[in-house]
Backbone bond lengths (Angstrom), bond angles and torsions (degrees), N, CA, C in turn:
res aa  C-N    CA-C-N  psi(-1)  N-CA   C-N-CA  omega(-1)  CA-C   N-CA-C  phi
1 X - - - 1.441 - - 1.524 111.41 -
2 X 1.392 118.49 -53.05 1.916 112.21 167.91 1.176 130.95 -92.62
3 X 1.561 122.22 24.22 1.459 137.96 -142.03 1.849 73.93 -86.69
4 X 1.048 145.20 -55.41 1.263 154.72 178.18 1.665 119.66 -31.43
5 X 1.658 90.04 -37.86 1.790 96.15 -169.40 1.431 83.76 -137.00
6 X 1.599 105.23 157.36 1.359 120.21 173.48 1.374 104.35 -89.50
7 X 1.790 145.43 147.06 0.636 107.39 -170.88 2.223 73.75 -161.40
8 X 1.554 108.93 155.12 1.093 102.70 -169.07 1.347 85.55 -94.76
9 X 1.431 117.78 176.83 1.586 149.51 -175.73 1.666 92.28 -51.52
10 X 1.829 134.54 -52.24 1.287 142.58 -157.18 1.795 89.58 -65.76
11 X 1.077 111.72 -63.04 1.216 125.70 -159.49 1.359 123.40 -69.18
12 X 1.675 112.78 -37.93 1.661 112.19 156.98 1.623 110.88 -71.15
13 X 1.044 109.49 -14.14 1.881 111.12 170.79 1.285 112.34 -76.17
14 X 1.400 114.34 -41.24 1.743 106.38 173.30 1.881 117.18 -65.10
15 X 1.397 101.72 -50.21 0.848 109.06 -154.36 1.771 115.18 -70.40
16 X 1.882 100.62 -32.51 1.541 107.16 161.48 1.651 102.91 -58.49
17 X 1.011 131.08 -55.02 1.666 120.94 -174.57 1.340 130.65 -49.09
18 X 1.376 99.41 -48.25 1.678 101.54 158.96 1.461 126.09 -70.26
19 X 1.474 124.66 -14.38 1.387 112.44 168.51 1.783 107.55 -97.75
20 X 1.423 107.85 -16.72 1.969 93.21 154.91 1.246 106.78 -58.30
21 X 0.994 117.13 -99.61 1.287 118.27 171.45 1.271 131.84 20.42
22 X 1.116 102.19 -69.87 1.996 114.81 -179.69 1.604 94.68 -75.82
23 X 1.492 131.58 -15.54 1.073 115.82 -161.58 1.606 98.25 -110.71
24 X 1.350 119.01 -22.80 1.546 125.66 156.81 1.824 101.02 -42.34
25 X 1.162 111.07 -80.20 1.311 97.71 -174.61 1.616 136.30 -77.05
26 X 1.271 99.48 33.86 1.518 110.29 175.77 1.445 153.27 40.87
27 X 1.402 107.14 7.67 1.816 109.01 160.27 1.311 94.62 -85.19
28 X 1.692 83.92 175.83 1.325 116.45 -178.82 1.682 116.90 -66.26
29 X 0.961 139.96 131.27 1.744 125.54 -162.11 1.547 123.29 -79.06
30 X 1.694 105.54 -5.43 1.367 109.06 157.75 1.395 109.99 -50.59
31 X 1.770 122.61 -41.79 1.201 124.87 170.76 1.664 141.15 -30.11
32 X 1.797 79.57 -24.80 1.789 83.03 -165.33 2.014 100.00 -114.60
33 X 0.834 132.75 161.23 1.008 138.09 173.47 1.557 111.36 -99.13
34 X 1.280 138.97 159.67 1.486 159.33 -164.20 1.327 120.10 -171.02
35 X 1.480 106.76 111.58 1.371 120.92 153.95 1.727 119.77 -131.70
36 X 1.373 92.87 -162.54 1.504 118.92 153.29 1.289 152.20 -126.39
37 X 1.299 117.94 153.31 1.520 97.68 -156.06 1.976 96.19 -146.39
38 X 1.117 107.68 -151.48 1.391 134.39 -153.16 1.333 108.60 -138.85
39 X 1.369 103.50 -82.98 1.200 111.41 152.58 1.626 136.83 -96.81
40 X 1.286 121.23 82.58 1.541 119.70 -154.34 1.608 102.80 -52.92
41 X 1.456 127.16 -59.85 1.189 115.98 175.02 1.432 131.64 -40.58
42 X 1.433 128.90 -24.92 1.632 119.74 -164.73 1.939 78.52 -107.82
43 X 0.830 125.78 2.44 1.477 117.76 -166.19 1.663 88.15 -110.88
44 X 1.570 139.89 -32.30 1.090 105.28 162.32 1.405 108.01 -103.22
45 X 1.071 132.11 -20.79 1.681 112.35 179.06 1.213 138.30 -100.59
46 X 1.803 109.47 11.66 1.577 127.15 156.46 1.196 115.87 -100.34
47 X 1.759 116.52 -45.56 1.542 118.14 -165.15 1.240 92.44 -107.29
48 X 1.244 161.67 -28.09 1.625 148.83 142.22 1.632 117.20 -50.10
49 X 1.227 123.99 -33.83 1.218 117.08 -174.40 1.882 111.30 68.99
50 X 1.519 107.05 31.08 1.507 108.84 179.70 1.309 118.29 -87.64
51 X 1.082 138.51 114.71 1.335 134.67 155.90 1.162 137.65 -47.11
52 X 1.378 112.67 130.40 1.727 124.79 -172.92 1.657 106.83 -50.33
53 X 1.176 120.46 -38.60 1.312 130.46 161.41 1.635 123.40 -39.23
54 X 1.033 100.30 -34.89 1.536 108.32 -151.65 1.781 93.44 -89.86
55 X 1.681 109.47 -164.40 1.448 126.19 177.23 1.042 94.25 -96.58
56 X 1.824 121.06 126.72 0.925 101.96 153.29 2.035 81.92 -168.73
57 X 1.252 83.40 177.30 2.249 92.58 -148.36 1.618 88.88 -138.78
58 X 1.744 121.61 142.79 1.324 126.77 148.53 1.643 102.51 -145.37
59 X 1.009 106.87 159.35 2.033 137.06 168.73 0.886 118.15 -152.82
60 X 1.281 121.51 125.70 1.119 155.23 141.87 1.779 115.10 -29.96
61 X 1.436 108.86 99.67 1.542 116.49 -176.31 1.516 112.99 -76.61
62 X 1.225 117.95 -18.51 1.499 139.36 -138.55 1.594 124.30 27.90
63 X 1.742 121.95 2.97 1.273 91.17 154.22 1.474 88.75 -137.94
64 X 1.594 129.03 -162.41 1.459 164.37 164.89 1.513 93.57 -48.43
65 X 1.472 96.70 -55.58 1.797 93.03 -149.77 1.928 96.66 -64.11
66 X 1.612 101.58 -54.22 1.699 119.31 -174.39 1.926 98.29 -49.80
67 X 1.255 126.23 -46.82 1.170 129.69 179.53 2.115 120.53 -55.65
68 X 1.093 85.00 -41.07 1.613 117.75 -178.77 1.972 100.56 -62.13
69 X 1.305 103.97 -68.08 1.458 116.40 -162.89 1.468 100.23 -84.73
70 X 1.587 139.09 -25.63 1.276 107.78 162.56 1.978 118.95 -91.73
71 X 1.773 103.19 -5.12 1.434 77.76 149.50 1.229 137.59 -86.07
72 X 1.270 136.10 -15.29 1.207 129.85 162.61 1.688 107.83 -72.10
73 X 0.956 148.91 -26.73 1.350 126.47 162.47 1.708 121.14 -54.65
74 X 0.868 94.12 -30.05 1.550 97.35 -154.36 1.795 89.90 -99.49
75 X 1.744 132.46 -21.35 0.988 105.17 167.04 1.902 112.62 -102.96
76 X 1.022 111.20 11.74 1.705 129.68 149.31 1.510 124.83 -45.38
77 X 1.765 103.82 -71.69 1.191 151.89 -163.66 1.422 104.10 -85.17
78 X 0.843 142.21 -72.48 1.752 144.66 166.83 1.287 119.30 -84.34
79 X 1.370 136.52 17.38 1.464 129.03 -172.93 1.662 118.03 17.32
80 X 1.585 103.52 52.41 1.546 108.39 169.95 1.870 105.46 -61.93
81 X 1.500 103.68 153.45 1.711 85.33 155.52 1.266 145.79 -66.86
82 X 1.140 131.54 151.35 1.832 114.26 -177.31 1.475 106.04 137.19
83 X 1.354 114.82 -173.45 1.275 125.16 -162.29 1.537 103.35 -149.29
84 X 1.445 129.26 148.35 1.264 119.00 132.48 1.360 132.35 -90.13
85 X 1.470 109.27 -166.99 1.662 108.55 -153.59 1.202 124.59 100.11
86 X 1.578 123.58 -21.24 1.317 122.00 -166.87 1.580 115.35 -103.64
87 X 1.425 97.74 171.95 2.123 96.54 -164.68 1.430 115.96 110.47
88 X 1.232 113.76 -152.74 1.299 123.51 -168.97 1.717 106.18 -168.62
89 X 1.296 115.39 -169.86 1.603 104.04 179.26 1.714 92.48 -100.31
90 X 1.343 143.93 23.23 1.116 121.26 127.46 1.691 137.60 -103.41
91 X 1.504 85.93 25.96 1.444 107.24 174.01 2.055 115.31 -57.32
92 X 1.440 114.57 96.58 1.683 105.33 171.47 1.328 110.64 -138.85
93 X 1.389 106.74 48.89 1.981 104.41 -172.61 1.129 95.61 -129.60
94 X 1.689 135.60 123.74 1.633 126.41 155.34 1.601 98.37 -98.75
95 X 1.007 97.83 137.63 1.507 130.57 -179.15 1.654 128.48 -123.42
96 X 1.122 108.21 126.43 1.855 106.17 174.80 1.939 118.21 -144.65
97 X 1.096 96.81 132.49 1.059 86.43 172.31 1.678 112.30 -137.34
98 X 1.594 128.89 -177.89 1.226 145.71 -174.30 1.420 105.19 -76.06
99 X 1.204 115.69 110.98 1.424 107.28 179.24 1.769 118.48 -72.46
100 X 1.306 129.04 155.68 1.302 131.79 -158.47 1.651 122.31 -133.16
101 X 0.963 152.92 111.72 1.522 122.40 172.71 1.852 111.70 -46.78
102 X 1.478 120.97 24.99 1.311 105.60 138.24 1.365 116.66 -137.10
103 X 0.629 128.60 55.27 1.739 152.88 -173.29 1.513 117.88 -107.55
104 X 1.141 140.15 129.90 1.203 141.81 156.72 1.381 121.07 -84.27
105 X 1.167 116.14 146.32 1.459 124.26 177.37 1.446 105.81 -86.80
């Protein structure tokens, strides 16, 4: 599965968790959206509009760079929704959640 990317022990640990996860609850993972953030909470439950209710997953990368390289794997690798580019240089949270008809992109 990371034979592709180098990836330390932190980072194949996040990144297997978030694809159980999405795969515990069973759509397809175009379904779910993935980014990064800063603050993962106000980033999904102000500017996503996600509910505490709902599916939805964050970890802590601890830096930019670890945050950076497993989102682009994982939106490479699983065609989650989302983009890179986004954050800031205190960007270290990957985050995903179930997308909703009340959800923001």
């Amino acid at each position: 599965m990371f034979n592709t990317v180098v990836f330390n022990e932190k980072e194949k640990k996040i990144a297997s968790e978030i694809v159980a996860y999405v795969e515990k609850e069973g759509s397809n993972k175009s379904s779910w959206y993935l980014g990064i953030a800063s603050n993962p909470k106000d980033r999904l439950f102000k500017d996503h509009n996600v509910s505490e209710n709902c599916w939805w997953i964050y970890s802590n990368a601890e830096t930019q760079t670890s945050a950076r390289k497993i989102e682009r794997y994982l939106l490479d690798t699983y065609r989650f929704d989302g983009g890179t580019g986004g954050g800031d240089s205190t960007t270290k949270f990957v985050y995903a959640y179930r997308k909703t008809h009340t959800t923001n992109p």
